[in-house]
Steps between C-alpha positions, in 0.01 A plus 500: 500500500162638644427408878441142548121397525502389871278444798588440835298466832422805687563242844642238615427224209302196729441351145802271275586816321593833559389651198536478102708642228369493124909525281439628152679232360673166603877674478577444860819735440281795343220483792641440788752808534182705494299280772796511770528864494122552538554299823752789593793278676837680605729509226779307721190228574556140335191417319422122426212436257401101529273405168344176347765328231235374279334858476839694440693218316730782378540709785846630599662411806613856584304837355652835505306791658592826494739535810453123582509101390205335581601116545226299388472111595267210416227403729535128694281207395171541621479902445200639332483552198397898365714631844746715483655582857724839573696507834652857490702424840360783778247639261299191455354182341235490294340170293304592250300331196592550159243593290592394115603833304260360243221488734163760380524837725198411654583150636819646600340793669295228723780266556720805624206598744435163657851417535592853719192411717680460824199197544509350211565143596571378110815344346634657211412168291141492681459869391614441139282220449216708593571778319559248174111372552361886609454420841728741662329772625608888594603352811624173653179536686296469191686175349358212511 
């Protein structure tokens, strides 16, 4: 697969997210091998990837990655919803807003940038809906 369309704060995130990932489709299994290496975590790291049931309803429990199993669990009740959260041990954890694969390139290209401002003080749900309505500007700074 190509590299993974991802963001990610330049700082320390003071904001709900720490940046945004756009998958190219909704195969958990297929995109997320690709996402965890970009991240670069030690091969001998345990990775833990927490998602949203109701937006992967399919996804696995467990994905292979080259050299590694990624164990992926189900976010608690009261999670929000277009999260996905990565906690590669030492390396780091990073929660980050799903843009929809199906989303137009240039919605997608402003949702990415807002959500890696390190400022940005938007929930991923708050961001969507603004982006749905063409509020969402280049920036977090700009929405609204």
């Amino acid at each position: 697969m190509p590299p993974p369309r991802l963001t990610l704060t330049t700082d320390v995130s003071h904001g709900p997210l720490d940046g945004a990932w756009w998958p190219r489709c909704d195969a958990l299994e297929l995109e997320l091998p690709c996402l965890v290496g970009s991240l670069e975590p030690d091969p001998d790291t345990t990775v833990r990837v927490t998602v949203e049931p109701s937006e992967w309803p399919d996804a696995p429990r467990t994905v292979m990655a080259p050299g590694r199993v990624i164990a992926v669990e189900p976010a608690g009740p009261g999670s929000e919803a277009h999260v996905i959260t990565l906690d590669c041990g030492s390396v780091g954890r990073w929660v980050l807003l799903i843009v929809p694969p199906e989303e137009p390139a240039g919605t997608a290209a402003r949702l990415l940038a807002a959500a890696a401002d390190p400022e940005n003080p938007l929930t991923a749900t708050r961001m969507l809906a603004l982006a749905e309505t063409g509020r969402l500007g280049g920036t977090a700074g700009q929405a609204d």
